[in-house]
C-alpha positions in Angstrom: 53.1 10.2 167.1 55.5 13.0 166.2 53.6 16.3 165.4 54.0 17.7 161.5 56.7 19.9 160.6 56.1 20.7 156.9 55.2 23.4 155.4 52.8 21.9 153.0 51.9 19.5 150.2 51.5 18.4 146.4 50.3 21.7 145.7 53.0 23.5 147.2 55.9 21.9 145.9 54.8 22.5 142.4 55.3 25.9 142.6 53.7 28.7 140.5 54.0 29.4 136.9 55.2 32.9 137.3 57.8 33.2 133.6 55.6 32.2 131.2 54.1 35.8 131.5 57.4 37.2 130.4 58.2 37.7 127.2 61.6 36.0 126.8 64.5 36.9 124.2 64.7 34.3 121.2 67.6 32.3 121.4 69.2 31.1 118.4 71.2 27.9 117.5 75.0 28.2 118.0 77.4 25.7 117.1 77.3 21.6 118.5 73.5 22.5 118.7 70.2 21.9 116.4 66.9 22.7 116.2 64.6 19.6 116.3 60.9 18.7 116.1 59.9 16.1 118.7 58.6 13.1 116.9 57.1 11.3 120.3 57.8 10.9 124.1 59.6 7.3 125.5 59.1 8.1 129.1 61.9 8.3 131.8 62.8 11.8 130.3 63.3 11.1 127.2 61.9 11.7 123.8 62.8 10.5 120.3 63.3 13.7 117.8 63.5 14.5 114.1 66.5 16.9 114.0 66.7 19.9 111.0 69.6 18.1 109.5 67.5 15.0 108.6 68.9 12.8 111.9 66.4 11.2 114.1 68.1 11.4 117.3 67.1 9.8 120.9 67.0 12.9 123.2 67.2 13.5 126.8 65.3 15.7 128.7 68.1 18.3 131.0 67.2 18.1 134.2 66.6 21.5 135.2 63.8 21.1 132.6 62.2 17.9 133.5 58.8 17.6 135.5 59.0 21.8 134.8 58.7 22.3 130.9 56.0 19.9 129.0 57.2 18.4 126.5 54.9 17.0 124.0 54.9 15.2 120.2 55.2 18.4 117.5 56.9 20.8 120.1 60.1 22.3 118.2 63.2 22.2 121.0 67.0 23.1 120.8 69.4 20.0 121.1 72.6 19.9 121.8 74.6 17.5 120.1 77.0 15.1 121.3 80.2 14.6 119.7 81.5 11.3 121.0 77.4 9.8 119.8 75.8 11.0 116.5 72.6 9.5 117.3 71.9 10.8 121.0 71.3 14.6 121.9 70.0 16.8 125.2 67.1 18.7 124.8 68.3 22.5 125.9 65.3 24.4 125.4 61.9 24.0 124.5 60.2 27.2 122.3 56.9 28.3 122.5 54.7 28.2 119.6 55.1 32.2 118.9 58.9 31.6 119.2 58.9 29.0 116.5 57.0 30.8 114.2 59.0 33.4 114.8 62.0 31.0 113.9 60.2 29.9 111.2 59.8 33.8 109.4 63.5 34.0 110.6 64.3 31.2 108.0 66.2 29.0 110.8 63.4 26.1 110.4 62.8 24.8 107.0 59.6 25.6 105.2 57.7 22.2 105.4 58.2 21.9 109.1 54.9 21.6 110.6 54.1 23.4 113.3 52.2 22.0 116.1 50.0 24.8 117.4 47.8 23.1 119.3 44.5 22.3 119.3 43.3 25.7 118.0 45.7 25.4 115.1 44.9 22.1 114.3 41.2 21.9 113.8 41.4 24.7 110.8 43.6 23.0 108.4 41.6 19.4 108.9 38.3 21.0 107.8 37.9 19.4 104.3 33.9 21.3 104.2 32.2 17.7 104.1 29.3 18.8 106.0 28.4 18.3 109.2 28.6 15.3 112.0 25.1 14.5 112.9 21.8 12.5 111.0 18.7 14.5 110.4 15.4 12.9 111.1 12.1 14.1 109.6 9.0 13.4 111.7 7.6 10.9 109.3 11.0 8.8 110.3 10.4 9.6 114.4 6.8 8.0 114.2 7.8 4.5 112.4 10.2 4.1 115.7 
């Protein structure tokens, strides 16, 4: 049997996650491009997306980005549009959630656009003070078991 050559395996060829220290510079929209909320993944590197200017568009994930950046339902990306097909786009750029706040307080991304901060965002604003999750026994309840 031949001997191995490589240099390694799964773990290797992934790579480390080195930029996401960096701070990067915001890029803005420019023209043939939109800002876009992802609305859910379809698999195959693509996603279906609810652009600013009220068109849902099926997107493609660039391949420099794909199997890199995570793209999940709620993320806001950059798309560029496609001017020979109105209802297809690429996604360019995904923005962190700082970054679309940012564009958010920038007034680039409508008001009612909901973030999707995760789950540390989330659990806040479904709080509707109800009380808690769990049944209190007394002990008179305990000894009829």
């Amino acid at each position: 049997m031949p001997k191995n050559k490589g240099k390694g395996g799964k773990n290797r060829k992934r790579g480390k996650n080195e930029a996401d220290d960096e701070k990067r510079e915001l890029v803005f929209k420019e023209d043939g491009q939109e800002y876009a909320q992802v609305l859910r993944m379809l698999g195959n590197g693509r996603c279906e997306a609810m652009c600013i200017d009220g068109t849902k568009r099926l997107c493609h994930i660039r391949g420099k980005m794909h199997k890199k950046v995570w793209i999940a339902a709620g993320d806001i990306v950059l798309v560029g549009l496609r001017d020979y097909q109105d209802d297809k786009a690429d996604v360019i750029l995904k923005y962190m959630p700082d970054e679309a706040r940012l564009l958010k307080a920038y007034g680039e991304l409508p008001e009612n656009t909901r973030l999707n901060e995760g789950i540390a965002g989330g659990l806040d604003e479904e709080d509707d003070g109800q009380g808690d999750d769990y049944i209190e026994f007394e002990d008179e309840d305990i000894d009829k078991i």
